[in-house]
C-alpha positions in Angstrom: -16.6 0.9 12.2 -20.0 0.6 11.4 -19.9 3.4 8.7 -17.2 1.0 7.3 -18.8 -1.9 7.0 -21.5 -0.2 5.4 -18.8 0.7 2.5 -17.6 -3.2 2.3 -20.8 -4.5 1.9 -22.1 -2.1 -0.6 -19.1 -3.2 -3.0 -20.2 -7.0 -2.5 -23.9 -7.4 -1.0 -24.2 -10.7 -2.7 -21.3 -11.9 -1.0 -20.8 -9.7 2.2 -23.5 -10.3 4.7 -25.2 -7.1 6.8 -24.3 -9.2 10.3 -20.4 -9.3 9.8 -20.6 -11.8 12.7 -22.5 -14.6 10.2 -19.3 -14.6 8.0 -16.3 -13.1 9.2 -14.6 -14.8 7.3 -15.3 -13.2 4.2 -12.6 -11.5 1.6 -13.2 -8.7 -1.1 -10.7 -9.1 -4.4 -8.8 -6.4 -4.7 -10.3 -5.3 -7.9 -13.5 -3.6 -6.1 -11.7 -1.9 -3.4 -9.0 -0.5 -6.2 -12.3 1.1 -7.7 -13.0 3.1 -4.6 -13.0 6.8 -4.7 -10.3 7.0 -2.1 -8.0 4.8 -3.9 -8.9 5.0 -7.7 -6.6 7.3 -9.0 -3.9 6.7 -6.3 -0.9 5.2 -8.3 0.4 2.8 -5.5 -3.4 1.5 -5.2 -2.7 -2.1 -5.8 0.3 -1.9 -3.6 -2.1 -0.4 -0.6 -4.1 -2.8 -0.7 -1.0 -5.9 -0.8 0.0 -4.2 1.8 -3.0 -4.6 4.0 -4.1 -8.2 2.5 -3.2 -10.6 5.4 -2.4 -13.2 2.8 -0.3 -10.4 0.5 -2.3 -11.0 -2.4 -4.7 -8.3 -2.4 -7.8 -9.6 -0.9 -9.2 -8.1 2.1 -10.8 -9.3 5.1 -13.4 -6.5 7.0 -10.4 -6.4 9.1 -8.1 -5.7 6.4 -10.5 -3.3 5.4 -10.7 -1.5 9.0 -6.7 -1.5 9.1 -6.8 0.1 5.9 -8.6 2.8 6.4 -7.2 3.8 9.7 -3.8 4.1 8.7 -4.9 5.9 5.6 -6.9 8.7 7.8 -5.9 12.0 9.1 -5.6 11.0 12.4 -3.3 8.3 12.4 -0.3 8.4 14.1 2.6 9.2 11.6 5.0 6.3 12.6 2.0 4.3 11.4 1.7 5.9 8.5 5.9 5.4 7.7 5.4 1.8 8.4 2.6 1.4 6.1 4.6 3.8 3.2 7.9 1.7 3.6 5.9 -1.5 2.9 4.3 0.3 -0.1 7.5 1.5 -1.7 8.8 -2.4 -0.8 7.5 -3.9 -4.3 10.0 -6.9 -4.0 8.5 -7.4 -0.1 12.3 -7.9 1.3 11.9 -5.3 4.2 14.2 -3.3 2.1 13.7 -0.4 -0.5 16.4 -1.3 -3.0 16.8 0.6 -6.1 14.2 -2.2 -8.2 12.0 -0.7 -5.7 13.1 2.7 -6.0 12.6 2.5 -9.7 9.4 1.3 -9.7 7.9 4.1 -7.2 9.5 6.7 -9.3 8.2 5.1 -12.6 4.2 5.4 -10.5 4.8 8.7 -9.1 5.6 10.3 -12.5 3.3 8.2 -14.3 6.6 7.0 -16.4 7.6 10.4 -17.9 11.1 10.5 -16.8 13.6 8.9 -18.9 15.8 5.1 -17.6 18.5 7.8 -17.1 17.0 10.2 -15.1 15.2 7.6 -13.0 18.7 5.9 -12.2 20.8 9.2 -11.7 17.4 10.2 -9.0 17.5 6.4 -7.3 21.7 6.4 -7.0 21.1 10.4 -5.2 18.6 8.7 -3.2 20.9 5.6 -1.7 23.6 8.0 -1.2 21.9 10.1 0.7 19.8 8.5 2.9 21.6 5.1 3.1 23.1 5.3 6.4 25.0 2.1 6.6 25.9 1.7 3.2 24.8 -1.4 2.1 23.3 -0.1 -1.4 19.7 -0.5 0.1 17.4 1.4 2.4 16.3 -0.2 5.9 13.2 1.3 7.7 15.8 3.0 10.0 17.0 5.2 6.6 13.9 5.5 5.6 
């Protein structure tokens, strides 16, 4: 944690003080943590961090911060890390990965080389196969 801390307030040392207890309350924009190493050439980035922002906009709290990068370790459970990866892959945040959302992670993933066709006939396989109740989208449970 303390290692941590050391990483938030090197992105912002005007703003993040060295006692975390003086201002707790303190939020990084999601433009300095995108630049990270870790997440800088990770195309769901901004989506990792929304994910973690307790207000869903991208900001993040040392908290946020701490969340963050536990999930994201090795050693994180993996039912964690499915939780996290279905809220990624949830662009429209409606606790269900419909094709808009399926679309979108495919257009990331190949950087937008595959054709509208070929990312439409890949998201219809994908709902067919693993929608289990067939309602068109994919719950938590399918995923």
């Amino acid at each position: 944690v303390y290692r941590l801390h050391g990483r938030y307030h090197e992105m912002a040392p005007n703003v993040v003080p060295m006692d975390y207890t003086k201002d707790p309350d303190v939020k990084l924009p999601m433009q300095l943590i995108i630049n990270m190493p870790e997440l800088k050439e990770n195309p769901f980035k901004e989506r990792i961090v929304e994910s973690f922002s307790e207000d869903g906009e991208g900001s993040l709290s040392f908290n946020d911060f701490v969340d963050m990068f536990s999930v994201l370790s090795e050693m994180a459970p993996r039912e964690l890390k499915a939780i996290y990866a279905f809220k990624i892959y949830d662009f429209n945040t409606d606790n269900f990965i419909c094709k808009s959302d399926l679309e979108k992670t495919l257009n990331k993933l190949t950087r937008e080389e595959l054709t509208a066709e070929e990312i439409t006939l890949v998201c219809e396989k994908v709902i067919e196969e693993a929608d289990m109740d067939g309602d068109g989208k994919l719950g938590f449970a399918d995923f």
